[in-house]
Backbone bond lengths (Angstrom), bond angles and torsions (degrees), N, CA, C in turn:
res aa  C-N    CA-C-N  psi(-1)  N-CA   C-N-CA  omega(-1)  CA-C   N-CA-C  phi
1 X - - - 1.448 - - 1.512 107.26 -
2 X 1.408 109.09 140.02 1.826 95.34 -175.34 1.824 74.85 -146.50
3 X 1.810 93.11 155.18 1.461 112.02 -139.82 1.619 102.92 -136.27
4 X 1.696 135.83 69.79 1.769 100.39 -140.71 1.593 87.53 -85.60
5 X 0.919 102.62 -178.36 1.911 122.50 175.29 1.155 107.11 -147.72
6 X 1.564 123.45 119.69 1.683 127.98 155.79 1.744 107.55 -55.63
7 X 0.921 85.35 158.76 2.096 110.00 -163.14 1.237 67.87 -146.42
8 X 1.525 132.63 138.30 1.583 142.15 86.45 1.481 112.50 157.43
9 X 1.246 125.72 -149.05 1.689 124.33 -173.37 1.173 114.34 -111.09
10 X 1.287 102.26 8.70 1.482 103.43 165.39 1.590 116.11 -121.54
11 X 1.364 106.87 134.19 1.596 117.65 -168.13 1.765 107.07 -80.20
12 X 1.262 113.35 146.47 1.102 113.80 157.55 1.429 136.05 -36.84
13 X 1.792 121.33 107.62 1.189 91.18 164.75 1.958 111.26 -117.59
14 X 1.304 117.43 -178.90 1.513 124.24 153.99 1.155 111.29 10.49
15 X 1.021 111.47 -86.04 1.964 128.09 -175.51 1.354 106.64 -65.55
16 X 1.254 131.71 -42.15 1.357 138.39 -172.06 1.509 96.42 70.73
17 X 1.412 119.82 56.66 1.699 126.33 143.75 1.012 119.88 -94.76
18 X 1.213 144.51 -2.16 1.044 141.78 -179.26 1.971 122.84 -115.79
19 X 1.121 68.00 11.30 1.848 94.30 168.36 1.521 107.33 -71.44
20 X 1.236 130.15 121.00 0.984 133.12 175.03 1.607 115.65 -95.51
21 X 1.296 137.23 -52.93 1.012 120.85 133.58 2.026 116.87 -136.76
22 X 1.447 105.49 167.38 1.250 95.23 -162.43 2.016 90.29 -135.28
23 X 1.406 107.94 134.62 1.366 107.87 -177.79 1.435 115.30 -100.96
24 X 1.211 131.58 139.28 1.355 126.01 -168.37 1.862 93.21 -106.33
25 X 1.594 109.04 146.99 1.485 101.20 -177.60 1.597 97.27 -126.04
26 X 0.857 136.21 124.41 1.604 130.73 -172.18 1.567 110.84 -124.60
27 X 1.313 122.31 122.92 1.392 128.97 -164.32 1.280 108.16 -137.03
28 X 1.461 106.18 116.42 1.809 119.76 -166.92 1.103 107.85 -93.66
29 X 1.702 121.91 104.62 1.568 105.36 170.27 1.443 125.21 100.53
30 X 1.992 101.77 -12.79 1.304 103.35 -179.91 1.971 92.60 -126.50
31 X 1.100 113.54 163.39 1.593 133.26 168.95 1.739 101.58 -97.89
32 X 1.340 110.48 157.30 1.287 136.44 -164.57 1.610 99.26 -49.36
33 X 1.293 127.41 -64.88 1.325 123.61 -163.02 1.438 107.15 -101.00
34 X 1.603 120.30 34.78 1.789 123.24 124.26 1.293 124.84 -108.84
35 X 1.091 121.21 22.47 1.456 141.19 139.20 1.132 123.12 -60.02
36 X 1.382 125.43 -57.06 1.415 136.69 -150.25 1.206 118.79 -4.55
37 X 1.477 109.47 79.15 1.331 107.65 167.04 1.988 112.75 103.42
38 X 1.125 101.85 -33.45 1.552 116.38 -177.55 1.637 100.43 -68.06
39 X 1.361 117.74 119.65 1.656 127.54 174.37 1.511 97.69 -77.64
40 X 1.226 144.58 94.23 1.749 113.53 159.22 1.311 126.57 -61.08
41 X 1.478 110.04 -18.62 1.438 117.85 179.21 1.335 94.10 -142.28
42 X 1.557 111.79 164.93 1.554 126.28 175.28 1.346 106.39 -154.60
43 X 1.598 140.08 129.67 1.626 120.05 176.98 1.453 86.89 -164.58
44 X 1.436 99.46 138.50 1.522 121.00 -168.46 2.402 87.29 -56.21
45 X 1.437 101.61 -164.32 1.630 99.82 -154.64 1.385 89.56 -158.42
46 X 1.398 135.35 116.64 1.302 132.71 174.44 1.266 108.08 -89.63
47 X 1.429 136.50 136.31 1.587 135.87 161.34 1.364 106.71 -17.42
48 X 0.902 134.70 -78.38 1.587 165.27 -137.70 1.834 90.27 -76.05
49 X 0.948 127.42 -38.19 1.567 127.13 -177.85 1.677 86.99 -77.43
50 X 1.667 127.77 -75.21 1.511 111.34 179.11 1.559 118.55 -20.26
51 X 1.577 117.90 -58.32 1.061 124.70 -130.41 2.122 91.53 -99.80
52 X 1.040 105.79 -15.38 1.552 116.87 149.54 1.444 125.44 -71.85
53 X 1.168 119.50 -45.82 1.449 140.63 162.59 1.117 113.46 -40.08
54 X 1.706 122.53 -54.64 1.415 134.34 175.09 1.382 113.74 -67.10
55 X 1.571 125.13 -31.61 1.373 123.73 -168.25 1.639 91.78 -77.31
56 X 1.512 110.96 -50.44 1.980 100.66 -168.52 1.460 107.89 -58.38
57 X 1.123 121.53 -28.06 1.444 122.78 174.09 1.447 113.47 -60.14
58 X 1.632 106.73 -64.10 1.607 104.61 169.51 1.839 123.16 -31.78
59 X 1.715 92.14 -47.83 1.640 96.80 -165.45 1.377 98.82 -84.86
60 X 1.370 130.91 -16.84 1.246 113.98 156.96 1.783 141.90 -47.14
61 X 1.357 84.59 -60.21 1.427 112.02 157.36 1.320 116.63 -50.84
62 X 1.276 122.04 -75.44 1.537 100.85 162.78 1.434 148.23 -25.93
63 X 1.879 107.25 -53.93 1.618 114.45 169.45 1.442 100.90 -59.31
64 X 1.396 106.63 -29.59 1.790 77.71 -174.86 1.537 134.58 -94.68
65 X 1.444 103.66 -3.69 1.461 131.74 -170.96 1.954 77.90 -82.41
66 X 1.291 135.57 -70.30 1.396 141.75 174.20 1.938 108.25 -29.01
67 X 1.398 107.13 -73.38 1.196 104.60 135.85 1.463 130.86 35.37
68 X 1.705 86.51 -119.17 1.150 104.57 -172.35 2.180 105.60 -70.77
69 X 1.158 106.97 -30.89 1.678 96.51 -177.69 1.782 103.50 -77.54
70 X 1.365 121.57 -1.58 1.323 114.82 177.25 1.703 95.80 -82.04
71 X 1.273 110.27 -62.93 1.502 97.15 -178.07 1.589 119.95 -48.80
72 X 1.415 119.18 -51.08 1.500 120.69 171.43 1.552 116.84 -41.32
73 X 1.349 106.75 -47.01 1.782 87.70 173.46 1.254 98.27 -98.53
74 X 1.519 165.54 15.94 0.990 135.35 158.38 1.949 99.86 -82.25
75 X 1.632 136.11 -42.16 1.180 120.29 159.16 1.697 123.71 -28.37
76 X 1.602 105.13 -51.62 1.436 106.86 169.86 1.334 123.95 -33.07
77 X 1.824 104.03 -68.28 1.516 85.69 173.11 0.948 140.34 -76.85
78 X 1.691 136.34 -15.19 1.387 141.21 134.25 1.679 97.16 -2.31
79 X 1.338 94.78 -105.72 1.466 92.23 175.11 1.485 138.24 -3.67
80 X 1.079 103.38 -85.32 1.729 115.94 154.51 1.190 132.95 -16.18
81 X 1.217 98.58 -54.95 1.674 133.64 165.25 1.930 109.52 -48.31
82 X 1.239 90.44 -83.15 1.598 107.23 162.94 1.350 119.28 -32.22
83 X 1.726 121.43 -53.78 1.092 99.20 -164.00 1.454 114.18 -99.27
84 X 1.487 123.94 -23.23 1.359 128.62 130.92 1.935 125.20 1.19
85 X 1.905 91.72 -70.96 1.507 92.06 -176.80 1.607 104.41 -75.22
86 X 1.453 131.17 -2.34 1.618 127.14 -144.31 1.900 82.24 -108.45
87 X 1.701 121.98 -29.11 1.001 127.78 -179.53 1.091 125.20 -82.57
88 X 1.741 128.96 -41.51 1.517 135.50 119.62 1.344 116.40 -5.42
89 X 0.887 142.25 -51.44 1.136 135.06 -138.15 1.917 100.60 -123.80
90 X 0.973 108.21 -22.14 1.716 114.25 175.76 1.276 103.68 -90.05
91 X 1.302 124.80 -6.40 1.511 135.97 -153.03 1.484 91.99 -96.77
92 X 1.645 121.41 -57.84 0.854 141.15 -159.35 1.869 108.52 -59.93
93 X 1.585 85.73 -54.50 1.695 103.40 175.96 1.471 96.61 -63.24
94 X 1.121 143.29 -85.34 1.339 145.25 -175.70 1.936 105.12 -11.20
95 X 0.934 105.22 -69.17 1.031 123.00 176.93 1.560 111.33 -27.67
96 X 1.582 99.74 -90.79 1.206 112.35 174.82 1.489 128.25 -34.59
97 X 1.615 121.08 -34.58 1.246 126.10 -177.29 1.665 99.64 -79.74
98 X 1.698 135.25 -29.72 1.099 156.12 -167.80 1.951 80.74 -52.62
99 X 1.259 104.15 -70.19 1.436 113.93 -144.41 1.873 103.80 -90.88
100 X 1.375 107.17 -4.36 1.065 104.29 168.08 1.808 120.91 -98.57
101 X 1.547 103.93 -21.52 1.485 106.18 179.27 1.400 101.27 -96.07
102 X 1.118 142.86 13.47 1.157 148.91 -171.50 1.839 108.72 -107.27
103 X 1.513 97.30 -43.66 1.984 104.82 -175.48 1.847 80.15 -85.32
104 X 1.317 131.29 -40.71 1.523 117.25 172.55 1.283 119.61 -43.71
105 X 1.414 101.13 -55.10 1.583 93.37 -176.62 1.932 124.78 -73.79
106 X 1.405 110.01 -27.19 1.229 102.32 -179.45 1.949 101.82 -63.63
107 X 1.484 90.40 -39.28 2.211 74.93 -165.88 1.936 95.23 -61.19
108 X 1.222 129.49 -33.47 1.301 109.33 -173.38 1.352 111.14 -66.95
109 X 1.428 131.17 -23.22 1.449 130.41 164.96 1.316 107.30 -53.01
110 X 1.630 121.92 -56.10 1.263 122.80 162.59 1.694 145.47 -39.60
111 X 1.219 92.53 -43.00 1.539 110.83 -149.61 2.115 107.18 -120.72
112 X 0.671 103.85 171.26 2.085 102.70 -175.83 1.400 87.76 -126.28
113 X 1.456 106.16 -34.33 2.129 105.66 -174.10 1.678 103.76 -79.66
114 X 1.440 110.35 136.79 1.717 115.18 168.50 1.256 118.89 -66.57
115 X 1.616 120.41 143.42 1.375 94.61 174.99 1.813 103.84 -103.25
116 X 0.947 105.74 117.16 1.820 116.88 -157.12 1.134 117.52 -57.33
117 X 1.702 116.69 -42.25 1.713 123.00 172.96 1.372 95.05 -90.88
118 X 0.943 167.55 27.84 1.245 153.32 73.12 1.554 132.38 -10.71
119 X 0.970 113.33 -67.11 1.662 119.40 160.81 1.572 118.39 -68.89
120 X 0.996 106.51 -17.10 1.632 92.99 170.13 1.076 100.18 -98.26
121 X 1.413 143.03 -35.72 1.705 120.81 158.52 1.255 120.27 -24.80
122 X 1.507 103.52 -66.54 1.445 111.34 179.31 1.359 131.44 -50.28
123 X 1.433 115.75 -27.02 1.244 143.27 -160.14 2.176 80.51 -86.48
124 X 1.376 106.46 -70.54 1.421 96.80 -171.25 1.611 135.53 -43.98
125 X 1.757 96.82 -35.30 1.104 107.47 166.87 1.481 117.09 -54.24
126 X 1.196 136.91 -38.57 1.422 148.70 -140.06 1.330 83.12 -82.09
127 X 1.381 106.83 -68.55 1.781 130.35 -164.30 1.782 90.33 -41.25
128 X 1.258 113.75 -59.31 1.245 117.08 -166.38 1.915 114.95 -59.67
129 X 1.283 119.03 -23.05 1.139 145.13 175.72 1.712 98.85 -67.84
130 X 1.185 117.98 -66.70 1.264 117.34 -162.28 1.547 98.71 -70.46
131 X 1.347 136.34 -1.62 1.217 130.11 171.30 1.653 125.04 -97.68
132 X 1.690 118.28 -0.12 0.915 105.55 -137.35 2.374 69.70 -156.86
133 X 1.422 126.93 -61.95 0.950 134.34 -155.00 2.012 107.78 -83.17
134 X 1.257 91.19 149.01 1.855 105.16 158.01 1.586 107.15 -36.22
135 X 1.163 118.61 150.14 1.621 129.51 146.52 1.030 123.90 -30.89
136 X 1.445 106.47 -50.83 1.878 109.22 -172.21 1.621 124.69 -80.37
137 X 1.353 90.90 -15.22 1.352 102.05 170.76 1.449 150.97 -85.79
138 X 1.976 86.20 -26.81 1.710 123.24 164.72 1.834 93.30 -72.40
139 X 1.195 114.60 -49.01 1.403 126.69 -165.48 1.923 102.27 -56.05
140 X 1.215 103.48 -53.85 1.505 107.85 -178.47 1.578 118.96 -92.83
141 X 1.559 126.01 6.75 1.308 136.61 142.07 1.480 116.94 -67.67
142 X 1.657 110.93 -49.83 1.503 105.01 172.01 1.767 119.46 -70.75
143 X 1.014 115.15 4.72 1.305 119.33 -172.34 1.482 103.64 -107.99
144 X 1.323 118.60 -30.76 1.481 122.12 166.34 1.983 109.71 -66.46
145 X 0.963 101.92 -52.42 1.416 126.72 -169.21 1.901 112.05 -58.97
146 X 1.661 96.05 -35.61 1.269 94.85 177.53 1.684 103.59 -91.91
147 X 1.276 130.54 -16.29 1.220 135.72 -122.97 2.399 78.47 -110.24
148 X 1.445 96.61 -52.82 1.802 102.48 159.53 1.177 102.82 -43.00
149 X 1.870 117.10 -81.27 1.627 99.29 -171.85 1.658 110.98 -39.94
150 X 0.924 118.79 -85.91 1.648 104.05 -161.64 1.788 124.38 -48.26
151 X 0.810 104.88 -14.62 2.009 106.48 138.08 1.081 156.11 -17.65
152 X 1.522 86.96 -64.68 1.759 118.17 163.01 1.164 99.90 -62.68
153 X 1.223 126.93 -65.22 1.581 130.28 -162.63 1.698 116.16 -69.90
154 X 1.677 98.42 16.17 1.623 104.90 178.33 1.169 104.99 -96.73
155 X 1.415 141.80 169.90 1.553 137.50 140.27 1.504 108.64 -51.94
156 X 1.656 90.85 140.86 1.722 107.69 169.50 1.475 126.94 -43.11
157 X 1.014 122.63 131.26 1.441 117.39 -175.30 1.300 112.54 -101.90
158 X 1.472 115.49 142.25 1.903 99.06 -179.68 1.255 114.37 -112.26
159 X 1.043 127.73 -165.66 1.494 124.18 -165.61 1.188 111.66 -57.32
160 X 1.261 113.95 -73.77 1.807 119.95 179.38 1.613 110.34 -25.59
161 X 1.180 93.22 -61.58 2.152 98.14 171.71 1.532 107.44 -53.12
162 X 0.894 125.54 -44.61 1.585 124.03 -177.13 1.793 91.19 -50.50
163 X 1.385 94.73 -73.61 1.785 102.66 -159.32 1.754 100.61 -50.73
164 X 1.122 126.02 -32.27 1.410 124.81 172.98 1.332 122.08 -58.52
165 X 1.317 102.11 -44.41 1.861 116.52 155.04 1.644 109.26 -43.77
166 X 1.374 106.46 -71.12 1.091 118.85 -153.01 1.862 105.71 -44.12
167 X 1.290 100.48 -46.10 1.863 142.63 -159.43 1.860 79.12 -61.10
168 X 1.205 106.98 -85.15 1.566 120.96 -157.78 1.342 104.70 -78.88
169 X 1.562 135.72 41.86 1.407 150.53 -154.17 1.761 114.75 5.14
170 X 1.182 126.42 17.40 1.705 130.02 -178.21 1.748 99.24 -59.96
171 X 1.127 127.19 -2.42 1.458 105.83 -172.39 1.743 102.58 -119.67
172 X 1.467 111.51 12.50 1.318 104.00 -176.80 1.866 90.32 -102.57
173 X 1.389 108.43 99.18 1.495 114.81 176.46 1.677 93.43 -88.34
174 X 0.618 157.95 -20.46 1.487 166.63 127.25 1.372 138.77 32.59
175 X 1.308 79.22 -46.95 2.009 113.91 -144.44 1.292 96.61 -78.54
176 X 1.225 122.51 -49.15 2.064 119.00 -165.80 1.242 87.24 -73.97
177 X 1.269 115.09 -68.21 1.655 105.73 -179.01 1.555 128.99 -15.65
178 X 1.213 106.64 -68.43 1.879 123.90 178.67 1.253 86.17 -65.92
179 X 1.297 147.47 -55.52 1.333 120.97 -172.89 1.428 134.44 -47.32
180 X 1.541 99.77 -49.26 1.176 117.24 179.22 1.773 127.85 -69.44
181 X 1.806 95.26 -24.79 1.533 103.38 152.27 1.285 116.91 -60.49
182 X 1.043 115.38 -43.43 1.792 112.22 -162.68 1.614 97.16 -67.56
183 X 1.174 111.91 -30.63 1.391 108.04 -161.59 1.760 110.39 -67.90
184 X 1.498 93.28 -54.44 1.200 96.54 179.45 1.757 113.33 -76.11
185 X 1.348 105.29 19.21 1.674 91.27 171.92 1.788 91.88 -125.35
186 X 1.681 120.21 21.89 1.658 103.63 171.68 1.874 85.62 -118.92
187 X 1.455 114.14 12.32 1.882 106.89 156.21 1.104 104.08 -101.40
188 X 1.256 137.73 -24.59 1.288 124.99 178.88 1.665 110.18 -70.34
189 X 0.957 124.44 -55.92 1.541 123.89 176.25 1.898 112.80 -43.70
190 X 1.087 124.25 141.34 1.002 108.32 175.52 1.800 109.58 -106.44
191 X 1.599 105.94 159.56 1.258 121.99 -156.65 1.929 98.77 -72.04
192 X 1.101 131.11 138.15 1.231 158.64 161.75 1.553 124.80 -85.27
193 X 1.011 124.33 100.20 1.793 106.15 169.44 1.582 106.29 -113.10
């Protein structure tokens, strides 16, 4: 700990030229009030040592003010990074379940028989969803997913019914789903101004 003290008739100014003399008190190992009063050291203090004193402080302060904003934006892009690959990668799944509950659902419009490796695709994707996705999105995968099963168990539909679907949008089971992706991939991005 080093402690300076003005000595003399002239007051401190700015620059510390007008210091007439200044004593430095330096105490190894002890705090101010186990001193009391005891100098272990005493040595007159040139301006020029203050005014050095002040610059390592400055450049201290600086490297570390530098520092600390090097780590802050290098975390940033971590981040970035992360959520980039975390969006990639939900994109991919999204996707895939898109085009797999979709050829599911037309054969159950079609068909009374399941198509079995078909639904367990779908089924994996889901599983994989609930490990990885938002609420609303696991929520509106199982709602697609159950919504196929009970499909099958409808009468066959034939073309004309399809295109009537198609016409009056009843066959886009789809829709909350993709919504609810998009949604949760414009919170994941972070906001920009």
């Amino acid at each position: 700990m080093v402690l300076v003290v003005s000595v003399g008739t002239a007051k401190l100014t700015a620059d510390f030229r007008g210091t007439e003399i200044a004593l430095v008190i330096v105490a190894a190992n002890h705090d101010l009030a186990s001193i009391s009063g005891t100098l272990l050291r005493t040595a007159p203090v040139d301006a020029s040592i203050i005014s050095a004193l002040a610059a390592l402080t400055g450049a201290a302060v600086g490297g570390l003010t530098s520092g600390i904003a090097n780590w802050r934006s290098q975390r940033s892009q971590v981040r970035a990074q992360w959520v980039l690959h975390e969006e990639t990668r939900r994109q991919t799944l999204y996707r895939d379940f898109i085009e797999d509950a979709a050829k599911c659902y037309i054969d159950a419009l079609q068909h009374d028989k399941a198509d079995i490796p078909s639904l367990v695709s779908l089924y994996a994707k889901m599983s994989a969803m609930r490990a990885i996705s938002s609420k609303p999105v696991v929520h509106h995968a199982e709602d697609v997913t159950r919504k196929i099963l009970d499909t099958y168990l409808e009468p066959d539909k034939s073309f004309v019914e399809l295109r009537e679907m198609a016409i009056d949008g009843t066959i886009d089971l789809l829709h909350d789903f993709s919504r609810a992706c998009r949604d949760e991939f414009d919170q994941m991005r972070p906001i920009h101004f």
